[in-house]
C-alpha positions as CSV (number, residue, x, y, z in Angstrom):
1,X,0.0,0.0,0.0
2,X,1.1,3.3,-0.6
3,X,2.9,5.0,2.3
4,X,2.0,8.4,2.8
5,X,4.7,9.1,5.5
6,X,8.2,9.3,4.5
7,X,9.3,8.7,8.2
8,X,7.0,5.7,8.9
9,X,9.0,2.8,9.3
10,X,7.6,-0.5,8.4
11,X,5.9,-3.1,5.9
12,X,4.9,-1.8,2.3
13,X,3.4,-3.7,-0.4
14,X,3.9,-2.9,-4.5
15,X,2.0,-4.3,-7.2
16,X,4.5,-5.8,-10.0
17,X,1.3,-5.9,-12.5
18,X,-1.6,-4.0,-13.1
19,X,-3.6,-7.3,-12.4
20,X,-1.9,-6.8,-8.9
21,X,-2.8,-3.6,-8.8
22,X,-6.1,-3.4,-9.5
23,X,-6.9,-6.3,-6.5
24,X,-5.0,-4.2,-4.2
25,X,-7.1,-1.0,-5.2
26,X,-9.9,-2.9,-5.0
27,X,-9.2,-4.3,-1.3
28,X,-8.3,-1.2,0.2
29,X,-11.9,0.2,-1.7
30,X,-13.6,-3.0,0.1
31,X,-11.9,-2.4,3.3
32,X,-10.5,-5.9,3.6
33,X,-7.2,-5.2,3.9
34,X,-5.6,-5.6,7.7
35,X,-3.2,-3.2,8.4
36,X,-1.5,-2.2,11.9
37,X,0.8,0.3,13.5
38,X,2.7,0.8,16.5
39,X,2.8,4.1,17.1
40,X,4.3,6.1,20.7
41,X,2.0,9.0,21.8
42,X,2.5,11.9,23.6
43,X,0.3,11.4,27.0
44,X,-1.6,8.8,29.2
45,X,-4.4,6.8,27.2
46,X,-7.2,5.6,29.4
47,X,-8.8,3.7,27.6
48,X,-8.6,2.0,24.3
49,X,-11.0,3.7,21.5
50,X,-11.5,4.6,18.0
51,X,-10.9,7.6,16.5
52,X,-13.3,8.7,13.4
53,X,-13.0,12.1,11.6
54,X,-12.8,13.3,8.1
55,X,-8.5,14.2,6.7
56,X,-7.7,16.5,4.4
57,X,-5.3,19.2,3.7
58,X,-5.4,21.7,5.9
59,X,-6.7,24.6,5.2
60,X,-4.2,27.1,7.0
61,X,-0.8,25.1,6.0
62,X,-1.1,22.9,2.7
63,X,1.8,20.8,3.7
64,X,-0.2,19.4,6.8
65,X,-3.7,17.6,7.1
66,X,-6.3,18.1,10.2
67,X,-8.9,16.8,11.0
68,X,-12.4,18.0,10.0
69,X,-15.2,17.0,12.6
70,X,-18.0,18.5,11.1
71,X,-16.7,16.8,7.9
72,X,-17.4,20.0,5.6
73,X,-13.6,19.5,3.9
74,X,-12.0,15.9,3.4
75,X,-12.5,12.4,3.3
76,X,-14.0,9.8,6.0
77,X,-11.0,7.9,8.2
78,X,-11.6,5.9,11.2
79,X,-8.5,4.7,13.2
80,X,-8.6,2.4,15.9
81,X,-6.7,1.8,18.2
82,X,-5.3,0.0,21.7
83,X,-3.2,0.4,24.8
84,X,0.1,-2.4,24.2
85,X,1.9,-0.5,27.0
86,X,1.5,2.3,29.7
87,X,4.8,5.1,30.7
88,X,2.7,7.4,32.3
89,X,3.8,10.0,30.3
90,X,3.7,8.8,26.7
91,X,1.3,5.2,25.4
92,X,2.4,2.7,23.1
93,X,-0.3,2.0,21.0
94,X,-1.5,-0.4,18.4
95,X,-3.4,1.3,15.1
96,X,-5.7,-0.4,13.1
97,X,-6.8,1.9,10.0
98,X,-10.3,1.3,8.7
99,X,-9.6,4.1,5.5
100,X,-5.4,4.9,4.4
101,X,-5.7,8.6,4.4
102,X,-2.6,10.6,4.0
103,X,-0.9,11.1,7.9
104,X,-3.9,9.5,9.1
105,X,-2.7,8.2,12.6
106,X,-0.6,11.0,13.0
107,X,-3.9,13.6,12.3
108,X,-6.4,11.7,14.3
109,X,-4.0,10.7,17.3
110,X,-3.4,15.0,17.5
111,X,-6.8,15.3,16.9
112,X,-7.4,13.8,20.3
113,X,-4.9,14.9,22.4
114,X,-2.0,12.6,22.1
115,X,0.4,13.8,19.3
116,X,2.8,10.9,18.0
117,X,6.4,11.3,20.1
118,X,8.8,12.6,17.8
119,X,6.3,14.1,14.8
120,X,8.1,17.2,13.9
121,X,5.8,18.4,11.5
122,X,2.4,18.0,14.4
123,X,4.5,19.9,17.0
124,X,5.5,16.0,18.9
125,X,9.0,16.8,18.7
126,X,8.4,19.5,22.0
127,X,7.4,18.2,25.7
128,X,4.2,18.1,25.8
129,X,3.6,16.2,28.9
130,X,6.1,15.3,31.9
131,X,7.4,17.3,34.6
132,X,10.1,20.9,34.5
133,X,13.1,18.7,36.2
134,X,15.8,19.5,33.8
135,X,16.7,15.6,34.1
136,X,13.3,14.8,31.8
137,X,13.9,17.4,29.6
138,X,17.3,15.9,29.5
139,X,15.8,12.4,29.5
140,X,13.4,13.5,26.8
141,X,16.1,15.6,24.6
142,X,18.0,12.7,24.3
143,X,15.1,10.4,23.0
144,X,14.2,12.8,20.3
145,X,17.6,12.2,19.5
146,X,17.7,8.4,19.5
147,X,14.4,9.2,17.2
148,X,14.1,12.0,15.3
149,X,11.1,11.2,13.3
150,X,7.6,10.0,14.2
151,X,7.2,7.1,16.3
152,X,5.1,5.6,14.2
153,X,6.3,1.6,12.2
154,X,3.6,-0.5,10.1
155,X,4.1,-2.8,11.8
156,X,1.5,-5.8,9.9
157,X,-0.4,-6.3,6.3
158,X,-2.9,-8.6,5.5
159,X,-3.8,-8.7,2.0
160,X,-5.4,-11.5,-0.2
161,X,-3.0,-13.0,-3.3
162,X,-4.5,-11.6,-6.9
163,X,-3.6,-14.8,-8.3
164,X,-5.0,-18.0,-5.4
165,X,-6.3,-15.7,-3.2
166,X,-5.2,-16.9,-0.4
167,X,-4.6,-14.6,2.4
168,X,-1.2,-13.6,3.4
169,X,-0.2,-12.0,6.4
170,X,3.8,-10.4,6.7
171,X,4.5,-8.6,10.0
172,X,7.7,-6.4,10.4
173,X,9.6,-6.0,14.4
174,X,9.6,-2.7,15.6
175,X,13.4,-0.9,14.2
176,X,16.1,-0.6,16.1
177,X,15.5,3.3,17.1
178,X,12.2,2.9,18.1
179,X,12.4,-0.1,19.9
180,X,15.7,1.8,22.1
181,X,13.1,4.8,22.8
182,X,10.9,2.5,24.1
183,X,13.0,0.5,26.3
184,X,13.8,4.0,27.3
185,X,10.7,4.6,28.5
186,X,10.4,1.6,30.1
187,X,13.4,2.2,32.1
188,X,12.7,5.7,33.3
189,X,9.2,5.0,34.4
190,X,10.2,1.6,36.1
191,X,12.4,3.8,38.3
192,X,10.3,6.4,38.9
193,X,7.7,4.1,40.4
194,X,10.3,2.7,42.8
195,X,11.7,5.6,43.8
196,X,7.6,6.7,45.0
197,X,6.7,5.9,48.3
């Protein structure tokens, strides 16, 4: 499938033939393909949810998209999603796009609040939750860093073969700077909540 995000890191499919091509155009138009992310957001998820509101360009900045609630400008995208892992001050999540609009996760995850770690472009590149110690900041400066792109990695794609269709599923580990970010995280808020009383 097309990737619309030049920092996403991840599994991509490309059709050899137009055959090929026209069954992938048509499952992505039928909604049958299975695609998921792991993304790291800014903030502490309660719960897990799904996120629906029409993309498109934005109206102030052409380079970026927003979200539209009342959906007067762009197209219908749905993104759900689910808690994997808790740091109290960012989430790892797991996306499951319904529609493949352009910077979809990234728009609807801002949209509600908790703006991918790293996303220079949506403003996740700056501390947007945490405390003033000047070791987070340091902490946090040294992650963006490690990772200075979205946090954001397809991370599986289930698509049906043109030719037998059988249904194939490929799934791709989270990369190496991603995965150091997150063990990171791991780390600092593992010690925080023993150094609590």
């Amino acid at each position: 499938f097309p990737s619309h995000d030049k920092n996403t890191t991840g599994i991509m499919v490309i059709a050899k033939t137009d055959l090929a091509l026209q069954h992938l155009s048509r499952q992505f138009f039928e909604r049958t393909i299975d695609r998921r992310y792991c993304a790291l957001v800014w903030g502490d998820i309660e719960n897990d949810g799904t996120v629906i509101g029409n993309t498109g360009r934005s109206l102030q900045n052409r380079k970026l998209f927003t979200v539209f609630p009342d959906g007067d400008h762009g197209k219908h995208a749905a993104t759900h999603y689910k808690i994997l892992e808790r740091f109290r001050y960012v989430t790892l999540i797991e996306c499951k796009l319904e529609t493949g609009r352009t910077h979809q996760t990234r728009v609807h995850m801002k949209h509600i609040g908790h703006t991918l770690f790293g996303d220079t472009e949506y403003g996740g590149d700056s501390i947007l939750k945490g405390t003033s110690f000047a070791q987070y900041k340091s902490f946090v400066k040294n992650n963006l860093e490690i990772l200075p792109r979205q946090a954001l990695h397809a991370k599986s794609l289930s698509i049906d073969h043109p030719i037998t269709g059988e249904r194939m599923t490929f799934e791709r580990a989270l990369p190496k700077d991603m995965l150091s970010v997150v063990e990171r995280w791991r780390d600092y808020t593992n010690n925080s909540n023993r150094q609590q009383p």
